[in-house]
N, C-alpha and C positions, 0 to 999 in steps of 0.2 A: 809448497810446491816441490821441493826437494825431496820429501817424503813419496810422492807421487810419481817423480822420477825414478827412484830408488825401484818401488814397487813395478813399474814397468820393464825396467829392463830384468828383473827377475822372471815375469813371466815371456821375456822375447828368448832369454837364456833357458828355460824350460821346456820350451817348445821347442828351441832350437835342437834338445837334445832327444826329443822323442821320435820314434820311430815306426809311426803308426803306419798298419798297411789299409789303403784307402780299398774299397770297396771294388772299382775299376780298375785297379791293379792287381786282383789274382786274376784275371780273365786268363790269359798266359798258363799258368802253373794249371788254374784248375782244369783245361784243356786237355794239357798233357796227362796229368793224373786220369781224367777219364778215358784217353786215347790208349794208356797203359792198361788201366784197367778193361777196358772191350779186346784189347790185344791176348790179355789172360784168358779169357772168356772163350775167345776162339779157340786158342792153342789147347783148351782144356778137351773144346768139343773135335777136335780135330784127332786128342789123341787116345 
């Protein structure tokens, strides 16, 4: 059982330290990135 313990809280402590981006969280970023990028787009045709 102690062994089992052990093993668990190693993997709560490895996860704890990861810092993965979920799928539903670029929504935000990738917005912008494409609102900048159509913003270039224009200024290119503009100028």
């Amino acid at each position: 059982m102690k062994t089992n313990t052990r093993f668990i809280k190693g993997i709560v402590a490895a996860a704890a330290k990861e810092d993965t981006v979920m799928p539903w969280t670029r929504g935000a970023r990738r917005a912008a990135f494409i609102a900048k990028r159509n913003d270039d787009k224009q200024e290119r045709k503009s100028a």
